[in-house]
C-alpha positions in Angstrom: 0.0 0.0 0.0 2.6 2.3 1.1 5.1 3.2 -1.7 8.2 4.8 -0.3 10.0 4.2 -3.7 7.8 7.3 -5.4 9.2 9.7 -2.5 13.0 9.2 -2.3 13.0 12.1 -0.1 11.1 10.4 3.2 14.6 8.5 3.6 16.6 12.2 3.6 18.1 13.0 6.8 18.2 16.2 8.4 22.1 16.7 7.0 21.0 15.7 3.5 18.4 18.1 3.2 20.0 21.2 4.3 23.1 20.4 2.0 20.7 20.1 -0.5 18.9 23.3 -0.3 22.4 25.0 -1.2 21.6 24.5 -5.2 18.7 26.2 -5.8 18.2 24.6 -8.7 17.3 21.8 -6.7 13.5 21.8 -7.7 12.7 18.5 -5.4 14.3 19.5 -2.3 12.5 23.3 -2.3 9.4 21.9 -3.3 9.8 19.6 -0.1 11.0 22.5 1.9 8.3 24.8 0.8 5.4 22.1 1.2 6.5 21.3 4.6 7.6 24.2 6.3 4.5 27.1 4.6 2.3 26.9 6.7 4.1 27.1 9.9 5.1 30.2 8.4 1.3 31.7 7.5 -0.3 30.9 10.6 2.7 32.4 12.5 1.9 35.8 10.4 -1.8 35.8 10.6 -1.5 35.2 14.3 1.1 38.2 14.2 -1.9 40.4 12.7 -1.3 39.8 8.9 -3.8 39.7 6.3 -4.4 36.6 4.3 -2.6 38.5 1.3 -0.1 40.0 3.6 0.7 35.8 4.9 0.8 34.8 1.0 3.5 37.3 1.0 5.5 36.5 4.0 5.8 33.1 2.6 7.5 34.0 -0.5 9.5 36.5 1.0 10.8 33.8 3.9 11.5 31.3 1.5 13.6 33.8 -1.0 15.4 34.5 2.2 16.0 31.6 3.1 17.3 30.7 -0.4 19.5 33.6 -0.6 21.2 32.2 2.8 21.6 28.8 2.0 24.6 28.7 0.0 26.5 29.6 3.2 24.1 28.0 5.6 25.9 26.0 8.2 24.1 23.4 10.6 25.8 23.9 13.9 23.7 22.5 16.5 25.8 24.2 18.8 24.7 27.4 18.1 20.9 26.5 17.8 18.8 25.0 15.8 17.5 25.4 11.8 14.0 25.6 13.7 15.0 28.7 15.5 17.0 30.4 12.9 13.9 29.9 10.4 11.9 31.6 13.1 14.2 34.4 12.8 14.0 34.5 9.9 10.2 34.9 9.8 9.9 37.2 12.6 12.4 39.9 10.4 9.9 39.2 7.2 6.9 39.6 9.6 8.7 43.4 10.7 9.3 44.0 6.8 5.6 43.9 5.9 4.4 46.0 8.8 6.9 48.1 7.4 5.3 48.5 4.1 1.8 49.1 5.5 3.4 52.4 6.6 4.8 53.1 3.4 8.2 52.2 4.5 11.0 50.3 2.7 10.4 46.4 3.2 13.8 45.3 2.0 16.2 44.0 4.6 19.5 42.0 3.3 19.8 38.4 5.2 23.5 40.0 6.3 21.2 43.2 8.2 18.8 40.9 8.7 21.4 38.1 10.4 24.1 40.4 11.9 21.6 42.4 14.1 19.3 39.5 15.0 17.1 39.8 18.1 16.9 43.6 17.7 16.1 43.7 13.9 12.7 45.4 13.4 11.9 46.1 17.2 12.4 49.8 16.3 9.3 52.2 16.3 7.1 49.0 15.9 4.5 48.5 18.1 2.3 46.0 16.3 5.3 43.7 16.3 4.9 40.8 18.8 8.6 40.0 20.6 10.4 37.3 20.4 8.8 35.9 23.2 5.4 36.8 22.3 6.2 34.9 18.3 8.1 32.3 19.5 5.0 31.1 22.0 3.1 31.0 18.4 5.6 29.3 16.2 5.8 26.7 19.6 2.1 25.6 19.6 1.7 25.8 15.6 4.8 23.7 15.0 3.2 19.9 15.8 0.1 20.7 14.6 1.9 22.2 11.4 4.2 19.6 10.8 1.5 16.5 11.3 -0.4 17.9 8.1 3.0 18.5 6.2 3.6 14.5 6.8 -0.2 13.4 6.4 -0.1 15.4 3.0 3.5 13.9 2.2 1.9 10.0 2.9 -1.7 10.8 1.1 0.4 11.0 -2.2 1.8 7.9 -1.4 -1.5 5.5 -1.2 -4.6 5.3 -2.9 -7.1 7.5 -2.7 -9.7 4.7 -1.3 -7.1 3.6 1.1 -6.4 6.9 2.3 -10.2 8.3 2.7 -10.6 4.7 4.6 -7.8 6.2 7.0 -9.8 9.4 6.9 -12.8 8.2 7.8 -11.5 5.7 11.0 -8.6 8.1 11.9 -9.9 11.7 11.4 -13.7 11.4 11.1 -13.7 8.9 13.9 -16.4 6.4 12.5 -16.6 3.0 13.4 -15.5 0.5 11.1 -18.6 -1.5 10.8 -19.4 2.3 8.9 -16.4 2.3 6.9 -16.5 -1.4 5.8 -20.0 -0.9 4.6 -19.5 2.6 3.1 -16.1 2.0 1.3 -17.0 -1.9 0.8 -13.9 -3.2 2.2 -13.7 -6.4 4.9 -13.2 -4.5 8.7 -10.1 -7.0 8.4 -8.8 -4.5 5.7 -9.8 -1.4 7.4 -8.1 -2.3 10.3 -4.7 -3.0 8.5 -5.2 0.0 6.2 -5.3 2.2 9.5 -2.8 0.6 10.9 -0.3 1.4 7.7 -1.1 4.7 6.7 -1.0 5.6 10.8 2.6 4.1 10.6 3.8 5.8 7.8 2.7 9.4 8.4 4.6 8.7 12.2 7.5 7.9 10.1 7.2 10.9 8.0 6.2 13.1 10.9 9.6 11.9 12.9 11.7 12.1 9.5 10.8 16.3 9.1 11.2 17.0 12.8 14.6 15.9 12.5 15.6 17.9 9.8 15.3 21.1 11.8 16.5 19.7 15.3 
């Protein structure tokens, strides 16, 4: 059922990944980056007081940021995690687009943007949450944000009646008497495809939290 052949990229580790986001050519790898990792990002900026337009936004900009700071990127776990430098990240977009609602110039380079840090964008800002105040956010959006990223990564891996069978027991929370007779599969086979699709969305779930340990 499950077909981890068609994704090579749920076998990536954390190390792999981050190299890999160096070449931006590296159409796979962004796309996995991007699909993962966006809406994280949107939620954190609509909970910061962003528009939905003004979140669309932030998540280009973020991920152009990003991309423009890969090529030099080093993990160092030493000196924090990916997790809290994309939050950075974020936040310093986030100040750039209350910026522009005043008119103001947007544009920050990753070097201003990296070299001053925790103060960037605190300046004459009021409307900008802290740190603290973003980082409470990004905390309690991450799980939730990062289950749908691996239950989207393993729906494109099954069947579509396997995975609304999953649906229906996992999500919906009908019985499977209900889902036998609606999808017209044994219970036997309900049971085992919940069992397998709940298996391999843990995997996938555990494989992207490592990647930004």
């Amino acid at each position: 059922m499950i077909a981890p052949k068609e994704r090579p990229e749920l076998a990536q580790t954390r190390q792999s990944l981050l190299s890999r986001l160096r070449n931006w050519d590296d159409a796979e790898s962004w796309q996995a980056f991007f699909s993962n990792y966006w809406r994280l990002i949107y939620s954190t900026g609509n909970q910061a007081g962003l528009t939905s337009q003004e979140c669309e936004d932030l998540v280009q900009e973020t991920v152009l940021s990003v991309s423009k700071q890969m090529p030099k990127f080093k993990y160092d776990k030493a000196k924090g995690s990916f997790r809290s430098w994309l939050l950075t990240v974020t936040r310093c977009r986030i100040a750039d687009r209350f910026r522009k609602r005043r008119g103001e110039s947007e544009e920050v380079s990753m070097e201003v943007l990296l070299g001053e840090g925790e103060a960037y964008g605190t300046t004459g800002l009021s409307e900008l949450l802290s740190r603290a105040e973003l980082e409470e956010i990004w905390d309690r959006e991450w799980d939730s944000n990062l289950l749908e990223a691996a239950v989207d990564n393993v729906k494109r891996t099954v069947t579509p009646k396997h995975y609304q069978v999953f649906d229906l027991l996992h999500f919906k929370e009908l019985s499977v008497s209900e889902v036998s007779r609606m999808m017209r599969v044994s219970k036997a086979s309900a049971y085992l495809i919940r069992h397998r699709v709940r298996k391999a969305i843990t995997r996938e779930l555990e494989r992207i939290q490592e990647e930004v340990i």
